[in-house]
Backbone as CSV, one residue per row, in Angstrom:
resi,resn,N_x,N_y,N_z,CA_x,CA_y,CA_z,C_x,C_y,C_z
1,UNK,-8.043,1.802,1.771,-7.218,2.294,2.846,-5.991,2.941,2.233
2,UNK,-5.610,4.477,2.546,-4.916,4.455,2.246,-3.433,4.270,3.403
3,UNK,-2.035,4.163,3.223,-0.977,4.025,3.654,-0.305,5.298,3.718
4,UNK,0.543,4.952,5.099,1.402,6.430,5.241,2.701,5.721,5.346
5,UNK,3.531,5.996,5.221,4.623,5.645,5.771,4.892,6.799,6.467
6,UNK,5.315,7.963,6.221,5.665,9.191,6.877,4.725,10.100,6.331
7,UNK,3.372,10.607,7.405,2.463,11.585,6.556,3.233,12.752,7.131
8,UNK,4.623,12.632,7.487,5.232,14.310,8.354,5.785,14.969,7.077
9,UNK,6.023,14.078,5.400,6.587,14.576,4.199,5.804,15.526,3.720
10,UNK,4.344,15.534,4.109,2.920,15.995,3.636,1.981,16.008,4.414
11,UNK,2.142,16.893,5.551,1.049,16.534,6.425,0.066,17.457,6.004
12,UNK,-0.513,17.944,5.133,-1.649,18.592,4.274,-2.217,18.056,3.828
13,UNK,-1.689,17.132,2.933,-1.870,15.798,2.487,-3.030,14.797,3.241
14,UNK,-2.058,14.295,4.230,-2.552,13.751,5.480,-3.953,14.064,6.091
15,UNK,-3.861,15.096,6.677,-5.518,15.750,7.019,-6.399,16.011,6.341
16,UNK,-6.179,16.161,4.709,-7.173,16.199,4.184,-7.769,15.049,3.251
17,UNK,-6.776,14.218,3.887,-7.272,12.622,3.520,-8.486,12.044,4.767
18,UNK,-7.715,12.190,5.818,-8.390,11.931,7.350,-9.854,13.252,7.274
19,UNK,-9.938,13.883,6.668,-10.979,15.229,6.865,-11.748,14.542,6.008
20,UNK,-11.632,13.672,4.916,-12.384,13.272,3.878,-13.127,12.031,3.992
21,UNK,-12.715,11.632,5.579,-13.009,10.503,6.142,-13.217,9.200,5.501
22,UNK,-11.566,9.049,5.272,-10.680,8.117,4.861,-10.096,7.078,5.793
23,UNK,-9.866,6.304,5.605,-9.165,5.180,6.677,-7.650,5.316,6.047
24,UNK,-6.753,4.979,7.248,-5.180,5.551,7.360,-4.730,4.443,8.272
25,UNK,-3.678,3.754,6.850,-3.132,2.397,7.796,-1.959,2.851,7.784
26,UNK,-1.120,2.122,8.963,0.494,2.282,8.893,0.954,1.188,7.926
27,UNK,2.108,1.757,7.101,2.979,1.007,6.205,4.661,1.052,7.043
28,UNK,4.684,1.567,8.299,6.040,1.478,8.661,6.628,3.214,8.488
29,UNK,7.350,3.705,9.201,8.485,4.700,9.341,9.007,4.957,7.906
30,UNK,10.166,3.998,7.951,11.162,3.837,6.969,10.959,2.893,6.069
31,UNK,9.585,1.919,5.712,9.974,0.992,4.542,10.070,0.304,4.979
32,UNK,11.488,-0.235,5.919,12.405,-1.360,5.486,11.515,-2.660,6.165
33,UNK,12.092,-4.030,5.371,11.530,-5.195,5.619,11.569,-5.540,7.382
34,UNK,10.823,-6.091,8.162,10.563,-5.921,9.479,10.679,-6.899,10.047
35,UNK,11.936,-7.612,9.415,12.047,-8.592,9.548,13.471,-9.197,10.051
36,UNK,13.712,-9.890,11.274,15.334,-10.070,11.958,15.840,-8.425,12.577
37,UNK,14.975,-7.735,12.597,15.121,-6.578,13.782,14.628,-6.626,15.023
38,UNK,15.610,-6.030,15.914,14.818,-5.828,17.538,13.795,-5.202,17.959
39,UNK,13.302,-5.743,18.940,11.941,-5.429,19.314,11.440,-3.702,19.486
40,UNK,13.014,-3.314,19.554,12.900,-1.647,19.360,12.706,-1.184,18.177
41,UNK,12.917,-1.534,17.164,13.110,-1.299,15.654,11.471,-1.629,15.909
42,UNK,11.048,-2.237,15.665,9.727,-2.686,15.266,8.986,-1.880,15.916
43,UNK,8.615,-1.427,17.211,8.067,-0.389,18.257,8.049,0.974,17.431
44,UNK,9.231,1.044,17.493,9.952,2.594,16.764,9.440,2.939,15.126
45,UNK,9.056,1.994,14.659,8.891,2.099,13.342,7.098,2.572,13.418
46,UNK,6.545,1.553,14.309,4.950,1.793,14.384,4.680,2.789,15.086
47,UNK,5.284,3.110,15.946,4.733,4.133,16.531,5.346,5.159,16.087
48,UNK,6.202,5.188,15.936,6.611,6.984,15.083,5.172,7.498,13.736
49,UNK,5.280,6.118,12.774,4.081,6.798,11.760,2.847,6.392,12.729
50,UNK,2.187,5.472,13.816,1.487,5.988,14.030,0.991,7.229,14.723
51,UNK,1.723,7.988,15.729,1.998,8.932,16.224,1.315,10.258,14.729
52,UNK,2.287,10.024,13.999,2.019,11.430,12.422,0.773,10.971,12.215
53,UNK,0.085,9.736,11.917,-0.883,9.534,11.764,-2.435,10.182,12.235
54,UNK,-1.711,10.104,13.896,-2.789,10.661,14.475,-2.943,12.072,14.273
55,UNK,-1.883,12.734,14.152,-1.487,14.097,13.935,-2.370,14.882,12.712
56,UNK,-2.701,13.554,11.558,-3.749,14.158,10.497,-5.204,14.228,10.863
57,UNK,-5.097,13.860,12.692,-6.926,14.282,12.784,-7.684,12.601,12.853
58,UNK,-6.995,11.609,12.180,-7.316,10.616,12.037,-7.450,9.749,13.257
59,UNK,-8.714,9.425,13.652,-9.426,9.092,15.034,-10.090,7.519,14.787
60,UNK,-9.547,6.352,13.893,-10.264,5.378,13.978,-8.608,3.837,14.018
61,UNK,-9.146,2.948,14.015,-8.461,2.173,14.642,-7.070,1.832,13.521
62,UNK,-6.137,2.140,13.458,-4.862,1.853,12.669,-4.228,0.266,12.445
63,UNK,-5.115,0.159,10.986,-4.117,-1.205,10.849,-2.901,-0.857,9.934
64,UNK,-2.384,-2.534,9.920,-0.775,-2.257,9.819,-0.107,-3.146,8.601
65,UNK,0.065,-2.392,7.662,0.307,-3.254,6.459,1.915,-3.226,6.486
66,UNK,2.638,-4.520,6.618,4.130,-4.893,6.561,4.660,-4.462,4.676
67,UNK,5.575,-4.161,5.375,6.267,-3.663,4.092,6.767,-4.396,3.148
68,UNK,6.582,-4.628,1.844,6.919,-6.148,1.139,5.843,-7.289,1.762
69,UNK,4.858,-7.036,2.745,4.499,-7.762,3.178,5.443,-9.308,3.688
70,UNK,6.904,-8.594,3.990,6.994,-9.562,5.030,7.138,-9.362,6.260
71,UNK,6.984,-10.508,6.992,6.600,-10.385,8.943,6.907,-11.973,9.303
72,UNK,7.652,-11.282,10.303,8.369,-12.926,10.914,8.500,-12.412,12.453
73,UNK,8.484,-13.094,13.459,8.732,-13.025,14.520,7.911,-12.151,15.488
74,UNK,9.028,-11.149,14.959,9.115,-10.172,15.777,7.575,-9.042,15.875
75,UNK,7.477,-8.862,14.601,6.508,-7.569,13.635,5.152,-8.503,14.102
76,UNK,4.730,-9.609,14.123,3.468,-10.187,14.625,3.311,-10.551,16.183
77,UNK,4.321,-10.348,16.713,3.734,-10.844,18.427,3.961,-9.160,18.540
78,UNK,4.705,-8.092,18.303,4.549,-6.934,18.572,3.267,-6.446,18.364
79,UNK,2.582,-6.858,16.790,1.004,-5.722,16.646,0.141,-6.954,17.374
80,UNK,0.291,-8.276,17.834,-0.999,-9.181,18.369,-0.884,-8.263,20.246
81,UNK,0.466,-7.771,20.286,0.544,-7.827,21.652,-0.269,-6.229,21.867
82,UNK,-0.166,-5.669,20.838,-0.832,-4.333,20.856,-2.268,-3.989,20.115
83,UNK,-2.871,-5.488,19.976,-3.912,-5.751,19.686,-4.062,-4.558,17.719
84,UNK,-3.359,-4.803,17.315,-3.184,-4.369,16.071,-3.513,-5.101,15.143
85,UNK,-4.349,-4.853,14.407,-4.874,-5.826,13.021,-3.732,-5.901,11.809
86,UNK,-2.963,-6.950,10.967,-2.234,-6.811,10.190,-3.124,-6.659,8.875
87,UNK,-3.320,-5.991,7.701,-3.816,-6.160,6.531,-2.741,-6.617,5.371
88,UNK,-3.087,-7.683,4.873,-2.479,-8.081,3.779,-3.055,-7.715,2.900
89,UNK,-2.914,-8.461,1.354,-3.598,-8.494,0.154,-3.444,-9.553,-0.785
90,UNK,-4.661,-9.767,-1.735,-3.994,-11.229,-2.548,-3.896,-10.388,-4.094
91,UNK,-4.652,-9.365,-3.957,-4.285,-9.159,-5.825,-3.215,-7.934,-6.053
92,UNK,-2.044,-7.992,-6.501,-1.004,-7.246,-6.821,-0.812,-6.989,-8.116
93,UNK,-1.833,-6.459,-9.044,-1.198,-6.683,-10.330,-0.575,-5.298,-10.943
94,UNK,0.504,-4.823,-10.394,1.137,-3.769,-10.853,2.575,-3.480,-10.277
95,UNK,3.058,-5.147,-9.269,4.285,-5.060,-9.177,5.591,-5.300,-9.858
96,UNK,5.095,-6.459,-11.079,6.440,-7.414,-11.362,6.705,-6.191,-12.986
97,UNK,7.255,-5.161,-12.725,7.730,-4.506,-14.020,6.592,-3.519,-14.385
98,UNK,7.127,-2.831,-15.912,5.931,-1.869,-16.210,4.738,-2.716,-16.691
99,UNK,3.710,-2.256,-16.580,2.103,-2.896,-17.257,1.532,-2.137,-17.898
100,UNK,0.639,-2.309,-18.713,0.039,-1.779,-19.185,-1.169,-1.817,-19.049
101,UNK,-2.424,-0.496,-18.944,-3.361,-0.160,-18.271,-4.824,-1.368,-18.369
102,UNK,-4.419,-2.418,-19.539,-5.117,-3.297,-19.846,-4.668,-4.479,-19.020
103,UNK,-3.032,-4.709,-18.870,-2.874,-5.709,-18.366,-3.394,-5.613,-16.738
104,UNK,-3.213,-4.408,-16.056,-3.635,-4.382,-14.791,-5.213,-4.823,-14.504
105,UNK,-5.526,-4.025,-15.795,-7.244,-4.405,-15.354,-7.478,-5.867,-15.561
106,UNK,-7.412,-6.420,-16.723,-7.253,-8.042,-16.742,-7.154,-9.010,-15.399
107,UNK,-5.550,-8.815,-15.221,-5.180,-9.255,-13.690,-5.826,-9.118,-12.835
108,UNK,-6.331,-7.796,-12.609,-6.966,-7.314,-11.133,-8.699,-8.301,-11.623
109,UNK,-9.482,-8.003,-12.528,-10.592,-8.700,-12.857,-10.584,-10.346,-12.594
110,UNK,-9.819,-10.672,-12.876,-9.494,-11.830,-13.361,-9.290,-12.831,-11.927
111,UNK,-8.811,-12.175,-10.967,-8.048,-12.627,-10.046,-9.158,-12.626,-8.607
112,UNK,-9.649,-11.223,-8.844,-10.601,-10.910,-7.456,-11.299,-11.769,-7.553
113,UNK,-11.855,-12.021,-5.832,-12.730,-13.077,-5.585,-13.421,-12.357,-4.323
114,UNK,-14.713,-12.632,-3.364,-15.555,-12.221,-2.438,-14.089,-11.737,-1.463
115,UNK,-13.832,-10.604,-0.783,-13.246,-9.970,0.286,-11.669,-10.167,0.036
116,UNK,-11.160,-10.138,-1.211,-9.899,-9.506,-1.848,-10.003,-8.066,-1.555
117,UNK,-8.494,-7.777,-1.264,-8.007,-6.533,-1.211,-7.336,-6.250,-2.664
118,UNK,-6.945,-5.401,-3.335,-6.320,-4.879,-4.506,-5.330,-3.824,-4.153
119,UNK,-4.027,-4.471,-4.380,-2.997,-3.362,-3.741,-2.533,-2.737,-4.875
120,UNK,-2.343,-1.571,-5.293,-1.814,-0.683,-6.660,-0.957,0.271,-5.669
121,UNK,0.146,-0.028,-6.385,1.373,1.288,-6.685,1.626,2.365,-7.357
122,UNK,0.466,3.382,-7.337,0.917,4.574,-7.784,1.784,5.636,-7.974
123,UNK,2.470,5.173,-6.654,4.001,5.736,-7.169,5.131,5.522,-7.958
124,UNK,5.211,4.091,-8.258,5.980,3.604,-9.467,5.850,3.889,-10.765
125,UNK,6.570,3.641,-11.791,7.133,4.111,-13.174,5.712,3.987,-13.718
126,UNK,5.209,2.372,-13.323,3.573,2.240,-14.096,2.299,2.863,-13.620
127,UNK,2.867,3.878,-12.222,1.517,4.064,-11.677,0.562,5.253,-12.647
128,UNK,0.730,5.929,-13.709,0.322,6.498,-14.371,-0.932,5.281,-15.064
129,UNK,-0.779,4.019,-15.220,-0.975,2.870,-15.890,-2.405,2.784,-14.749
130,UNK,-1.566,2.144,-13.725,-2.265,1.670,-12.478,-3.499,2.937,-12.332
131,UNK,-3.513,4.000,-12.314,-4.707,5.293,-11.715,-5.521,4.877,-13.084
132,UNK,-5.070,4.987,-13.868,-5.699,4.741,-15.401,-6.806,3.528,-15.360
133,UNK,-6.729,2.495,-14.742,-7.058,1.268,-14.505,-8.251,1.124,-13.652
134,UNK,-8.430,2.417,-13.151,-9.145,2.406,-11.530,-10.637,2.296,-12.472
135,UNK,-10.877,3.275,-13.176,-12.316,3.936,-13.368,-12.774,1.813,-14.032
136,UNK,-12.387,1.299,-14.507,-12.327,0.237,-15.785,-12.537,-0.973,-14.536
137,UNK,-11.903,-0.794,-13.378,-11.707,-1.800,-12.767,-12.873,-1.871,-11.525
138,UNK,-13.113,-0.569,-11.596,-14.424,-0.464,-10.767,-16.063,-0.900,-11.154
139,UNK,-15.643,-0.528,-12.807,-16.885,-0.466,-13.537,-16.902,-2.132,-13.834
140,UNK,-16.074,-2.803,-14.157,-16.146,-4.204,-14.425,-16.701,-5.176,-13.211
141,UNK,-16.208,-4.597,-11.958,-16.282,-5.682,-10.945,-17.769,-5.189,-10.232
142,UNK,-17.997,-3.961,-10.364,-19.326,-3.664,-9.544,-20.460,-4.095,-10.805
143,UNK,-20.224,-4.523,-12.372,-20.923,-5.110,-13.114,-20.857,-6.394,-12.817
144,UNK,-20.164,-7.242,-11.833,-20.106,-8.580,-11.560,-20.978,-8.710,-10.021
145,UNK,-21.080,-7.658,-9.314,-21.908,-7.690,-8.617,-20.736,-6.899,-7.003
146,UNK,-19.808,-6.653,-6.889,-19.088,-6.599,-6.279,-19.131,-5.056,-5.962
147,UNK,-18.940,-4.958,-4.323,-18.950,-3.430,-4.096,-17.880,-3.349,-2.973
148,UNK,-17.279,-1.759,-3.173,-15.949,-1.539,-2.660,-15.943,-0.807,-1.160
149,UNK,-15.259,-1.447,-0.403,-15.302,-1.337,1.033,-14.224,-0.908,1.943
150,UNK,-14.347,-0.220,2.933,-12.916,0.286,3.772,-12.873,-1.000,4.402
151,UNK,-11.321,-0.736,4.650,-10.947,-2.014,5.874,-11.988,-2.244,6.762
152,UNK,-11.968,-1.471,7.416,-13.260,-1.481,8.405,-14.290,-2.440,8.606
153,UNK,-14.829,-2.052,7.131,-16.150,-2.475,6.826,-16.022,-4.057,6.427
154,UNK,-14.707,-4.438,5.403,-14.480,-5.608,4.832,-14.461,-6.738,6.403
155,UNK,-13.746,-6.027,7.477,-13.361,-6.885,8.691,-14.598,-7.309,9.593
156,UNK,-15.485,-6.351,9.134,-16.497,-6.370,10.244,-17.691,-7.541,9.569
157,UNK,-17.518,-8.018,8.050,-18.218,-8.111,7.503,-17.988,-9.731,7.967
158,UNK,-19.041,-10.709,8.695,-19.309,-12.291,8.338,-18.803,-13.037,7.371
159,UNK,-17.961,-13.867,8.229,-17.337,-14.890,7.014,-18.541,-16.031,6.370
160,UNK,-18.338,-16.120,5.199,-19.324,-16.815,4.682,-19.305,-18.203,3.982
């Protein structure tokens, strides 16, 4: 899945992600943590990027990944009340500092388990590291038996 925060920076971008028939979650407006704000802040934040969202053509159901992944209050009775799916993640291995393209793969190998998500930051200092990691991290885990899935598909899939 990928994340928008604002696809209005790049909406070229945008549609030809959604044209490539891609899944497009909201990450929030502005970023900021969504957390001890009013019920307008929280509204305003989802629906503005989802609004651009739709704007890339993108026609399937928008989940909603919290920023920092934190959510208190407010940010979870708002997306339960709007029947909005939250997506988290358990494997992060490319937040705490720079890495190196071995250490990510390690971590990320090491860590996944049946219906883990893998969150990478390509925009950060290491994400040169992190893209580097992809081809290594694909080839290792689909040699363990493991195959890679849109939100979609992971949600729809029987708990086991």
């Amino acid at each position: 899945m990928r994340t928008f925060r604002s696809p209005a920076r790049n909406p070229w971008s945008g549609r030809q992600i959604a044209a490539a028939g891609h899944e497009i979650g909201n990450h929030s407006y502005t970023h900021r943590r969504l957390v001890f704000v009013t019920p307008a802040t929280v509204r305003e934040e989802v629906e503005k990027t989802d609004k651009q969202i739709r704007a890339t053509g993108f026609s399937g159901a928008i989940t909603f990944r919290p920023p920092y992944g934190k959510k208190l209050y407010g940010l979870p009775r708002y997306l339960a009340s709007h029947d909005r799916i939250t997506v988290m993640w358990d494997v992060e291995p490319d937040s705490e500092g720079p890495r190196t393209r071995e250490a990510i793969v390690e971590e990320t190998v090491s860590r996944v388990h049946p219906g883990s998500i893998i969150l990478l930051h390509v925009m950060y200092s290491s994400g040169r590291e992190s893209i580097s990691a992809i081809p290594e991290i694909s080839q290792r885990l689909q040699g363990q038996g493991y195959r890679f899935v849109t939100v979609s598909q992971l949600l729809a899939t029987p708990c086991r």
